[in-house]
N, C-alpha and C positions, 0 to 999 in steps of 0.2 A: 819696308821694301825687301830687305834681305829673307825674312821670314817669308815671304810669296815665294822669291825665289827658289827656296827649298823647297816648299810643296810644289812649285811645279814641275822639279828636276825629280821628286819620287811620286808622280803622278807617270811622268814619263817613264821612270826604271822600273816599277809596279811588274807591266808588262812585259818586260823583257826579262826581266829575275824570274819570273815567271814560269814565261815561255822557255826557259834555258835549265829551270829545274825541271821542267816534266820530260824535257830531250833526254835528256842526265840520268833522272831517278825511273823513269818512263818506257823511254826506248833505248839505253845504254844498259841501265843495271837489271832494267824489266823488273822493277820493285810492285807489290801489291800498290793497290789503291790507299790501305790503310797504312801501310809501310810509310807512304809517302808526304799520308796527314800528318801523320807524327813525326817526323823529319823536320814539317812546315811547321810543327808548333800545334799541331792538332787545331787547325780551324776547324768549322761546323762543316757539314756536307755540305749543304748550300753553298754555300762559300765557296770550297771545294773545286764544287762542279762549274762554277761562274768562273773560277782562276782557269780551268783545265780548258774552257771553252773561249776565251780570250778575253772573257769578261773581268776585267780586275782596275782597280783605280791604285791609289796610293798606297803601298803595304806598308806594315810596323814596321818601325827601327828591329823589331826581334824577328821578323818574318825574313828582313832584308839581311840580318847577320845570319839567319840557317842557311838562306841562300848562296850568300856569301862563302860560308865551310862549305857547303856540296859543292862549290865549283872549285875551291881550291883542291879539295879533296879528289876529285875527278883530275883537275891539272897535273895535280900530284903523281895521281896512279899513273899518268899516258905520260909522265916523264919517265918511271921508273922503270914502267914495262915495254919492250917495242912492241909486243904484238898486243891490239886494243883489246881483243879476247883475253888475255888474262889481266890486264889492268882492270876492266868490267867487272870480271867474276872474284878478283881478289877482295873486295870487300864482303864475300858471303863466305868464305874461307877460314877455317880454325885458324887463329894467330897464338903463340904461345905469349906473345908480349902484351895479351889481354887475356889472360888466364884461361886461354884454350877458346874463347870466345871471337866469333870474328868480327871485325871491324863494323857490318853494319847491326849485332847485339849491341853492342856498345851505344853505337849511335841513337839505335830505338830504344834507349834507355829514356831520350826524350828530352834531356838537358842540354841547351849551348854545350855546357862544360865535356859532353861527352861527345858533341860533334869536333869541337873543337884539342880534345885528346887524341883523335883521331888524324884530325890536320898535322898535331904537334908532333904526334909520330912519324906521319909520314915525310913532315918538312926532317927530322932528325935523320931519316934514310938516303933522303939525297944529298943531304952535309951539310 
């Protein structure tokens, strides 16, 4: 019973991780399409185009943690910054604390571990 339980609770968040990264990576950072696949984990196009058009059922444990950093990481910048124009544009921005690279090279390097260096920086900025 407990087992249903879970899939039905990421049948229902599928959608909404979703619909809340293409808001984010979409229409906030205005990242490419392929920027964005690989953020997600590089799903197939197909795929892709079914998540971007509301089609999506149950996503991976690893689709839901990329999800998971892009929103922290987005919470992050709109605490840091007041104006949302430069919390947005601050992840396409030279940072010296990634060796002149900015926040979203890092990220499209394609690893949890580099979305998640990103989060860890940003949590270390707000204290």
């Amino acid at each position: 019973m407990q087992a249903l339980d879970v899939d039905i609770r990421q049948e229902k968040l599928g959608p909404v991780a979703i619909k809340m990264f293409m808001n984010i990576a979409g229409n906030e950072w205005l990242l490419s399409e392929k920027d964005m696949r690989v953020l997600l984990g590089e799903p197939s196009r197909s795929t892709f185009y079914n998540w971007r058009s509301g089609k999506v059922s149950a996503l991976s444990r690893d689709t839901l943690e990329r999800v998971s950093f892009i929103a922290g990481i987005y919470k992050a910048l709109h605490l840091l910054f007041v104006q949302p124009e430069q919390a947005n544009t601050w992840i396409k921005k030279p940072n010296t604390a990634f060796g002149g690279r900015s926040a979203l090279e890092v990220m499209l390097a394609g690893s949890l571990l580099d979305l998640a260096r990103v989060r860890q920086y940003l949590d270390a900025q707000r204290g």
